[in-house]
N, C-alpha and C positions, 0 to 999 in steps of 0.2 A: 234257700231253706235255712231254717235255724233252730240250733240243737240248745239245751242246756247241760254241760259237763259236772259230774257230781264225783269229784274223788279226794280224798283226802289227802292224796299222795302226789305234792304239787308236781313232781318232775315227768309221773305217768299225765297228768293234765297237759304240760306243752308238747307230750311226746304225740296226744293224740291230736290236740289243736292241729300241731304242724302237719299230721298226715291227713286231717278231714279237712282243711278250708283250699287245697289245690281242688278239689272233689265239689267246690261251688256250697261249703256248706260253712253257712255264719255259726261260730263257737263262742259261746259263754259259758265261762267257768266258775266252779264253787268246790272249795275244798271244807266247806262247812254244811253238814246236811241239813242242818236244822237252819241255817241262811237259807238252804237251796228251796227248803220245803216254804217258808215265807214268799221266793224269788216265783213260785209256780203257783202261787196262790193270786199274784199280779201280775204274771206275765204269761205270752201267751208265747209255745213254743211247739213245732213241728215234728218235735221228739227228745229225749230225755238219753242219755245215757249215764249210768250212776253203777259203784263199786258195791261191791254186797257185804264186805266189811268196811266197817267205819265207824268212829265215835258219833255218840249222840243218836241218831237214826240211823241203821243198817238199812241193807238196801229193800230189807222185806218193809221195814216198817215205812220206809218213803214211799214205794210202791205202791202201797195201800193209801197211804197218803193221797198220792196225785191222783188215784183211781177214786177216790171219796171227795175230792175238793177242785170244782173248777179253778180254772179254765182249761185246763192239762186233761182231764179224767181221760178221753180217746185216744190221745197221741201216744203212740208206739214208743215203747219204754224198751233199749237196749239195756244187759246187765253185764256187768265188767266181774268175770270171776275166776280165780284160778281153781274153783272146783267144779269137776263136771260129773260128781256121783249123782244119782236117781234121787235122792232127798233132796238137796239143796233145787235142782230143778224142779221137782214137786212143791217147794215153798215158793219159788221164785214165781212161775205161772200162776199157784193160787193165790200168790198178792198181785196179780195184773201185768208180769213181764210179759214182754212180747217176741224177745229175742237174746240169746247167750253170745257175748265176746268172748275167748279165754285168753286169760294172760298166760304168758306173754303176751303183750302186744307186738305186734309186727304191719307191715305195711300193706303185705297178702292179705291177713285178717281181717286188718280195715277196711280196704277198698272190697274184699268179699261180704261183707257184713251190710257197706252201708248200698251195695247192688242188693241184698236182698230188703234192706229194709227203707229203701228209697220210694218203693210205688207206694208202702206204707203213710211216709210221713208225705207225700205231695197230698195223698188222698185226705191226711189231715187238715194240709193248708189250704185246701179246695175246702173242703167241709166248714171249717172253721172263720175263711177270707168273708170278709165285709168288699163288696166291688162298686163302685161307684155308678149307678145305674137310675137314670130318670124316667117316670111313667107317673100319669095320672094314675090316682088313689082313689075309687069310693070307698068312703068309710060309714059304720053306720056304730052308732054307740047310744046306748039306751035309746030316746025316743027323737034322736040328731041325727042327720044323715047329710054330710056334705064331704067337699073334697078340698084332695091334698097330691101332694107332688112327693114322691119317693127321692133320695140323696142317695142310699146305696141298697145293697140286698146282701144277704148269704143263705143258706140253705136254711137258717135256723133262724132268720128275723131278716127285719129290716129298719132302715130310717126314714122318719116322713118330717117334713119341715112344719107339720101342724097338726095336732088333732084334738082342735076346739077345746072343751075343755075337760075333757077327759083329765086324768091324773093315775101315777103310777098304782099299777095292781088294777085298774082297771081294762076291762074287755072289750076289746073290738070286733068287728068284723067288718074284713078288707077286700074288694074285689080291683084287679090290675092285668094288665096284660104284661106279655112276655113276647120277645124274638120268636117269628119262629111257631108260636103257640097258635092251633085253631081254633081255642076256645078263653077267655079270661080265666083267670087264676081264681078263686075266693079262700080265703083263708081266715081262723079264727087267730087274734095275735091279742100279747098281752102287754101292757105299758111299762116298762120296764127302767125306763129311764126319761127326764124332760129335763129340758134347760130352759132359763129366763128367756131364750127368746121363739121357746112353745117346740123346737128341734123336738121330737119325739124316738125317743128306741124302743121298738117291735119284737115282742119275739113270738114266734109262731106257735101256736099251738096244738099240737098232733094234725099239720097239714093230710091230706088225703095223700095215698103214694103219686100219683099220677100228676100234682103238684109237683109236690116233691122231687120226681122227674126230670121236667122240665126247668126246673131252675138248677138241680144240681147239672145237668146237660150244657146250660150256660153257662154256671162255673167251671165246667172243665173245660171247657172252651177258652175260655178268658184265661187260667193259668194251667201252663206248661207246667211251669218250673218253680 
């Protein structure tokens, strides 16, 4: 897994690197908030922890940040604070935290913190992971109807190696099988991204739950950890 570290105070930054990456957990750090708010607007991360005092963006204001700006909006946001009065956690949850560390930092705290906020961030990386997954595609797009070969999946799209000549912002509709599935999949998806040699990104749009399902089912199959 992998965190993104937000503190301004570089020495609490390697005190916490050194006690989270025994724990299987990849650390990057920013002691600039307003780098950090940039770094999560392009990068994609399994959880956040960030200090609630800081120049530039506090921790309320980051918070609301990555809850307002993909790719981060879901991922479980720890907050680094040495205040545990009823207000500051009344700001901290209505900007989108998800969980309080107090400082001090310590080794207990850490390893307590990140058992509880572990099923969290996997359940992001399930949620969020692209898996490299092949199945014939019908596709049907205006008054076109042919097929294509899928390259990966995740719960929230997919990639197909071609879809004619559809172009981004336009609408499809996909029908594909699944492991496991007794019935095919159909889902409406929208063009999202193409490359010069016609590669297509998917992304789904208000699949049915029972889709939905089924393909999160296979992601959590495919990642443990």
């Amino acid at each position: 897994m992998k965190i993104l570290l937000v503190d301004d105070e570089p020495d609490i930054c390697k005190l916490i690197k050194t006690l989270v990456e025994p724990l299987g957990v990849e650390v990057r750090m920013s002691s600039d908030s307003r780098e950090a708010a940039s770094i999560l607007e392009r990068d994609k991360f399994d959880g956040i922890m960030l200090d609630v005092a800081m120049p530039g963006l506090d921790g309320f204001q980051l918070a609301r940040r990555i809850r307002s700006t993909p790719p981060n909006q879901q991922a479980p946001i720890i907050m680094l604070t040495g205040m545990d009065d009823v207000e500051t956690m009344r700001r901290a949850f209505e900007a989108g935290v998800t969980f309080f560390l107090g400082k001090p930092v310590s080794r207990e705290k850490i390893y307590a913190i990140f058992r509880t906020a572990r099923g969290a961030m996997l359940a992001e990386r399930r949620r969020s992971a692209r898996l490299p997954y092949r199945t014939a595609v019908n596709v049907e797009w205006e008054a076109q109807r042919f097929n294509s070969m899928s390259i990966n999946i995740s719960e929230g799209g997919m990639a197909l190696e071609g879809s004619g000549t559809a172009v981004v912002g336009d609408t499809l509709s996909l029908e594909f099988s699944m492991p496991d599935a007794r019935h095919t999949i159909k889902v409406t998806g929208k063009v999202r991204g193409k490359d010069a040699t016609g590669r297509t990104s998917i992304e789904f749009i208000n699949p049915a739950e029972a889709s939905r399902e089924i393909i999160r089912e296979y992601m959590y199959g495919k990642i443990t950890e």
